[in-house]
NUMI-233932 format. One record per residue: z, x, y of N, C-alpha, C, O in turn; residue in three letters; residue number from 0. Coordinates in nm, 2 decimals. Layout:
N
<rec <Z X Y> <Z X Y> <Z X Y> <Z X Y> "ALA" NUM>
...
//
This chain:
96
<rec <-2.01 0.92 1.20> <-1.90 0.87 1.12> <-1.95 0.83 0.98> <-2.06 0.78 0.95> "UNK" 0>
<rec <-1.83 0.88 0.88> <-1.89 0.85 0.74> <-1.87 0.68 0.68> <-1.79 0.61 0.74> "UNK" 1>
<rec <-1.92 0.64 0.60> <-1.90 0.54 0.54> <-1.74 0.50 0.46> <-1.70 0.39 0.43> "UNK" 2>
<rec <-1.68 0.63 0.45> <-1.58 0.67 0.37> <-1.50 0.61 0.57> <-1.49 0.49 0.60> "UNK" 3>
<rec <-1.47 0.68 0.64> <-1.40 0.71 0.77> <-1.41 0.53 0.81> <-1.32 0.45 0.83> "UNK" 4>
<rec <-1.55 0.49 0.82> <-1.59 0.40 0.91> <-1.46 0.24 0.84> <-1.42 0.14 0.90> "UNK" 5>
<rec <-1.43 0.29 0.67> <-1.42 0.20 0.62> <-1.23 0.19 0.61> <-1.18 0.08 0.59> "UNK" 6>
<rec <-1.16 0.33 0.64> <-1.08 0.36 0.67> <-1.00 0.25 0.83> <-0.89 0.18 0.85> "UNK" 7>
<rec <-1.08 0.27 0.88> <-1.04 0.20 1.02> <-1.09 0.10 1.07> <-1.06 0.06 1.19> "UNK" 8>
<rec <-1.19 0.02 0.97> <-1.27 -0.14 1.00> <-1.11 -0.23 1.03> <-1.00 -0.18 1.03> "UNK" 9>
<rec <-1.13 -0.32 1.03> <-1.07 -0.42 1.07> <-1.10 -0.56 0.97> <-1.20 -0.64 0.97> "UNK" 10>
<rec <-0.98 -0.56 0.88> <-0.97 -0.67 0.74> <-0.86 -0.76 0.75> <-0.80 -0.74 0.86> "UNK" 11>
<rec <-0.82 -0.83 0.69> <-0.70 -0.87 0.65> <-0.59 -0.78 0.59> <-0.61 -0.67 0.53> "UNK" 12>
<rec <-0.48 -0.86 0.60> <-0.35 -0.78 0.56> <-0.37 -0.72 0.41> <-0.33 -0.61 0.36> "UNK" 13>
<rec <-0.44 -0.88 0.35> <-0.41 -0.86 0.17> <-0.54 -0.79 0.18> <-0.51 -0.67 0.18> "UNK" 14>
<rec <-0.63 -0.80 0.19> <-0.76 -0.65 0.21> <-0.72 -0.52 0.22> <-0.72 -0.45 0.12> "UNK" 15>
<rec <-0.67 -0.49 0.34> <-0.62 -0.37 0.34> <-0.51 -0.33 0.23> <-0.53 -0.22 0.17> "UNK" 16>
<rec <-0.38 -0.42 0.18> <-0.29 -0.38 0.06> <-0.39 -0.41 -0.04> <-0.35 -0.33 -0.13> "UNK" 17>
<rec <-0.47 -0.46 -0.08> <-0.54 -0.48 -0.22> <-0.63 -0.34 -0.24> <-0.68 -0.31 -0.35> "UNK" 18>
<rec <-0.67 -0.25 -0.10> <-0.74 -0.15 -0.15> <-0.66 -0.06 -0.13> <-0.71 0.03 -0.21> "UNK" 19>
<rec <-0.58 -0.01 -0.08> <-0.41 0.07 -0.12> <-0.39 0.05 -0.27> <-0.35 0.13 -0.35> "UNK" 20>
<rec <-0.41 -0.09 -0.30> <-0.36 -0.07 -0.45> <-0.44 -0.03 -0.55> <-0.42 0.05 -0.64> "UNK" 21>
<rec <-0.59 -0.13 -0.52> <-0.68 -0.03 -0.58> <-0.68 0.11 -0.55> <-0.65 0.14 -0.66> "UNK" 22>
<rec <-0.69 0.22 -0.50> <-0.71 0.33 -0.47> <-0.62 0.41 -0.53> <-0.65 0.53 -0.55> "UNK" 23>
<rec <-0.44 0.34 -0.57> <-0.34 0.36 -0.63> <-0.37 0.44 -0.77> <-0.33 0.54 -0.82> "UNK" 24>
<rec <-0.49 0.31 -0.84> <-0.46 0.32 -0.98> <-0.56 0.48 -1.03> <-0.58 0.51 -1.15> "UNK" 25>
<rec <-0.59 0.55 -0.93> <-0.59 0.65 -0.94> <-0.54 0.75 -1.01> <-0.60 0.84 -1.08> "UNK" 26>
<rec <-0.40 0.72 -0.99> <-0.30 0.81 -1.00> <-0.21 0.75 -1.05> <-0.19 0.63 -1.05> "UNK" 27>
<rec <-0.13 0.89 -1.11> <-0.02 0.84 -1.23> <0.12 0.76 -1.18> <0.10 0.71 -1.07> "UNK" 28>
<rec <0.23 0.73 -1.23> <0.36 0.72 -1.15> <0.36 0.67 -0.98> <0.35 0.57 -0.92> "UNK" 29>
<rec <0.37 0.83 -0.94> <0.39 0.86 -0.82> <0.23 0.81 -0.72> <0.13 0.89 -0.70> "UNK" 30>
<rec <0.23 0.69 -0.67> <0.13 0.67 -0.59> <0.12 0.59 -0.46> <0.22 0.53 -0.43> "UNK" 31>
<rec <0.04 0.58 -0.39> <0.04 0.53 -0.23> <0.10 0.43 -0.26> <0.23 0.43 -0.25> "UNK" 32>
<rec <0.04 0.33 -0.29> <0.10 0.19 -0.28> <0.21 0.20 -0.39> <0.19 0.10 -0.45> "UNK" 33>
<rec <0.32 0.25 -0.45> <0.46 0.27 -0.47> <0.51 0.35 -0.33> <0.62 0.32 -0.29> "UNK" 34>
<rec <0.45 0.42 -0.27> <0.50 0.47 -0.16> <0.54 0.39 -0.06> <0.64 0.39 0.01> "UNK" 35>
<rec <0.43 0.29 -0.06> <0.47 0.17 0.05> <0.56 0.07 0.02> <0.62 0.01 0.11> "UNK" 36>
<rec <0.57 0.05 -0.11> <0.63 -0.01 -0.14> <0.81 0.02 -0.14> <0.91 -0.05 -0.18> "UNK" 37>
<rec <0.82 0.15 -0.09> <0.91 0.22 -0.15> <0.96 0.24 0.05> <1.08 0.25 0.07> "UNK" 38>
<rec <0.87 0.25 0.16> <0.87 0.28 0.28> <0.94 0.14 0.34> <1.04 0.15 0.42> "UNK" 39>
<rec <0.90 0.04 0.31> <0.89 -0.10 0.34> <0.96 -0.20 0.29> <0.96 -0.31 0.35> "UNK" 40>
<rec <1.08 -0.16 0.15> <1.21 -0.17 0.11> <1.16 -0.34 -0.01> <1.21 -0.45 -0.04> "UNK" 41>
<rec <1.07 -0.28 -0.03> <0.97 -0.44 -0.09> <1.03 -0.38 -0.29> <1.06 -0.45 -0.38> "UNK" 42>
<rec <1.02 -0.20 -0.30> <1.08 -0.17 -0.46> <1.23 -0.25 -0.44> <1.27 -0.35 -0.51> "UNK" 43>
<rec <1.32 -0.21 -0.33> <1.45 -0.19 -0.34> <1.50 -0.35 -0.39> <1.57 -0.37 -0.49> "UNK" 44>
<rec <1.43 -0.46 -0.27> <1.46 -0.57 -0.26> <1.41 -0.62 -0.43> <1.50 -0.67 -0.49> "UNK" 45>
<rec <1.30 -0.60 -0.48> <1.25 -0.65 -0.60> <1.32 -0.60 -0.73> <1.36 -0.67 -0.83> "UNK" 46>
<rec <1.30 -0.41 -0.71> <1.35 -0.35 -0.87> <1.50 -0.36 -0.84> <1.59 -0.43 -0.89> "UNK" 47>
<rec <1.52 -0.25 -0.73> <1.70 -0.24 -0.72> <1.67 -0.12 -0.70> <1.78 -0.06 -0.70> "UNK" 48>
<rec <1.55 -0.01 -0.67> <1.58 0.11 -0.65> <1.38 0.14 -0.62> <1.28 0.08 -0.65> "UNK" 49>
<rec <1.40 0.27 -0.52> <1.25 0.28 -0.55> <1.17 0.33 -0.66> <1.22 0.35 -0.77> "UNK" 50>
<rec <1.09 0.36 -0.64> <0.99 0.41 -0.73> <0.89 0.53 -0.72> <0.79 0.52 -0.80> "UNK" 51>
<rec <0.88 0.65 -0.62> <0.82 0.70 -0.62> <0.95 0.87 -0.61> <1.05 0.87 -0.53> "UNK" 52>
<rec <0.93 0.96 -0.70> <1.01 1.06 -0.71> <0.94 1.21 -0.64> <0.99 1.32 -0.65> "UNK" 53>
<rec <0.81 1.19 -0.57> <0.77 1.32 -0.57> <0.62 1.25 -0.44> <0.51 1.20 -0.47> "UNK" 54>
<rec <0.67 1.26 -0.35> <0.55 1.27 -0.21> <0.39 1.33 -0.23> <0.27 1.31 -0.20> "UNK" 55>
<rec <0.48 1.42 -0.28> <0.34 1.54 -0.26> <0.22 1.50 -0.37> <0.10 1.51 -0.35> "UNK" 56>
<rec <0.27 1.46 -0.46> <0.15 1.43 -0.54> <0.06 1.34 -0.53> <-0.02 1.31 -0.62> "UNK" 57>
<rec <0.08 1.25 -0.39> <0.02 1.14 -0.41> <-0.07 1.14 -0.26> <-0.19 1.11 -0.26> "UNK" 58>
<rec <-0.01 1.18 -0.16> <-0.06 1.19 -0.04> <-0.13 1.27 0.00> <-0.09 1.38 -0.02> "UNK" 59>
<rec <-0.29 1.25 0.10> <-0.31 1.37 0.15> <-0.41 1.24 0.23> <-0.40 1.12 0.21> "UNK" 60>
<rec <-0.53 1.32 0.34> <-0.56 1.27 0.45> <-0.57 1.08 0.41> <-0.50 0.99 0.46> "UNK" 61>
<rec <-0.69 1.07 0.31> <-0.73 0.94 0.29> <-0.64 0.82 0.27> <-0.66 0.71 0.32> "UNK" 62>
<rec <-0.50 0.87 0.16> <-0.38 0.78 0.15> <-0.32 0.80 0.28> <-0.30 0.69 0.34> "UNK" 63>
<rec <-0.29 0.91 0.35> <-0.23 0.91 0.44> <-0.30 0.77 0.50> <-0.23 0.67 0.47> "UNK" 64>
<rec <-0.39 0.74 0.57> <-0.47 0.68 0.70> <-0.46 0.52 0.63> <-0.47 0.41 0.69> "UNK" 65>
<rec <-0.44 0.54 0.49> <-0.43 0.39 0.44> <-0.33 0.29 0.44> <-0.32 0.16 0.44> "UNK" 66>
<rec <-0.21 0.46 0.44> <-0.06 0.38 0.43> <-0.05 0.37 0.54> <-0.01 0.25 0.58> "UNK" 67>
<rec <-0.08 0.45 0.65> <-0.08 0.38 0.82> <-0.09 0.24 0.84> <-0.01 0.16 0.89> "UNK" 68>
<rec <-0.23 0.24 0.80> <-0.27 0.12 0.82> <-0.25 0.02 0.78> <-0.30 -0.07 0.84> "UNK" 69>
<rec <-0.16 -0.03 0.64> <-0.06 -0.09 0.62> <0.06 -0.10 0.67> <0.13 -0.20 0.70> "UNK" 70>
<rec <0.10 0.05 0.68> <0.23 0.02 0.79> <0.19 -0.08 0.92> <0.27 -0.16 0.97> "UNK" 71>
<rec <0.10 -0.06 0.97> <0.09 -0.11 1.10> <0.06 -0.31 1.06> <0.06 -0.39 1.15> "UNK" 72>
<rec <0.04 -0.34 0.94> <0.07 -0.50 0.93> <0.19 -0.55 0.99> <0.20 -0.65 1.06> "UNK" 73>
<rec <0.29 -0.47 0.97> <0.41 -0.51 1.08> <0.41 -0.57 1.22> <0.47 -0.64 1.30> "UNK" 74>
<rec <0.31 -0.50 1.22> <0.28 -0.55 1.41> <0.28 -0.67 1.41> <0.37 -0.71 1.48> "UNK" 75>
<rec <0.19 -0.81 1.33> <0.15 -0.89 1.35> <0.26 -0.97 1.21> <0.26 -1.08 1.26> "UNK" 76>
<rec <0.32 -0.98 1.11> <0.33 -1.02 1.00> <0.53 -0.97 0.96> <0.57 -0.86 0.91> "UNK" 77>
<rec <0.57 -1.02 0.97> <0.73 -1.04 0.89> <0.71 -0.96 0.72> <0.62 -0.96 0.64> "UNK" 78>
<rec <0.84 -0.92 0.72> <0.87 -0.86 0.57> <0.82 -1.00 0.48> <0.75 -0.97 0.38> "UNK" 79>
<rec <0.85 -1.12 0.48> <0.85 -1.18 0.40> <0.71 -1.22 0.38> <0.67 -1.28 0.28> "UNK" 80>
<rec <0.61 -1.20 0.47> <0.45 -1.23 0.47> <0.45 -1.11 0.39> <0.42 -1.15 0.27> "UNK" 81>
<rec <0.46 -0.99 0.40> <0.40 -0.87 0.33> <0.45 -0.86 0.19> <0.37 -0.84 0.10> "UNK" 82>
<rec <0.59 -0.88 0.17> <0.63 -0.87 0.06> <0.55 -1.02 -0.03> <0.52 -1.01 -0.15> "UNK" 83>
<rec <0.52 -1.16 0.03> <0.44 -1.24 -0.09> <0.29 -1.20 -0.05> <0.23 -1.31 -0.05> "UNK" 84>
<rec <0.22 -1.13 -0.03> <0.14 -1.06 0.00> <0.13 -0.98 -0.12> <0.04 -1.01 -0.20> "UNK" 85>
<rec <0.21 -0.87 -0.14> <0.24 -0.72 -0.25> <0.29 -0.85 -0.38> <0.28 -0.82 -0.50> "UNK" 86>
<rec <0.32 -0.94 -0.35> <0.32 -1.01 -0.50> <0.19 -1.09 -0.56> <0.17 -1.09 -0.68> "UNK" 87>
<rec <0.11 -1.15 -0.47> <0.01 -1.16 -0.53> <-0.06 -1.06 -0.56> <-0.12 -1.06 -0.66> "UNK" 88>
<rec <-0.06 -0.95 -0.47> <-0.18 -0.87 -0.52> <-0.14 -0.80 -0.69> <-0.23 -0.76 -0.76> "UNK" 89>
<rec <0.00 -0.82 -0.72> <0.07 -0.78 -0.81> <0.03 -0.88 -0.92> <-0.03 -0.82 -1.01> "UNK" 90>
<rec <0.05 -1.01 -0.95> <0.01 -1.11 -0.98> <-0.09 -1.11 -1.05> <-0.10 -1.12 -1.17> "UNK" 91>
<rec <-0.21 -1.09 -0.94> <-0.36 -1.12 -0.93> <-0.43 -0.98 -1.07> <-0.52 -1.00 -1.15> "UNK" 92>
<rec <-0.35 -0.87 -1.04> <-0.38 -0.76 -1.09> <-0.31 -0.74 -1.24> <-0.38 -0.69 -1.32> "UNK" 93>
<rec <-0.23 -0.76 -1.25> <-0.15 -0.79 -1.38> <-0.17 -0.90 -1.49> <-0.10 -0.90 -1.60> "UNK" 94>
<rec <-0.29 -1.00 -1.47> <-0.30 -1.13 -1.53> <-0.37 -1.09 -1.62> <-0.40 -1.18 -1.70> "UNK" 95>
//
């Protein structure tokens, strides 16, 4: 197992796991993971009024894939309203 894989599937916290979704984000232009999730998880709709990501393909492939999983699956343990003030500090924290 690589260091890349091993770090994919560790076990962090909620805002861990969305803070390196978001870092990993700024990658990329517009269209990116964490707008994806944000856009899966109804956190643009509830906030902008509409989402934010216009084009899938450009943003996803194995490594986003396994990340947004892995955010998706915060659900298990954590309510929209933990995740969404979660996605606002990280928003917050990054924006200052």
């Amino acid at each position: 197992m690589t260091n890349k894989e091993s770090k994919l599937t560790e076990t962090r916290t909620p805002k861990e796991k969305l803070t390196e979704l978001y870092d990993w984000s700024l990658n990329f232009e517009k269209d990116n993971p964490f707008s994806v999730y944000c856009d899966l998880v109804g956190y643009s709709h509830e906030r902008y009024g509409s989402t934010l990501v216009t084009n899938l393909n450009k943003c996803l492939g194995y490594a986003e894939l396994t990340m947004l999983s892995n955010c998706l699956a915060l659900f298990e343990n954590n309510g929209y309203d933990t995740i969404y003030n979660i996605i606002d500090e990280i928003l917050e924290e990054r924006n200052e």
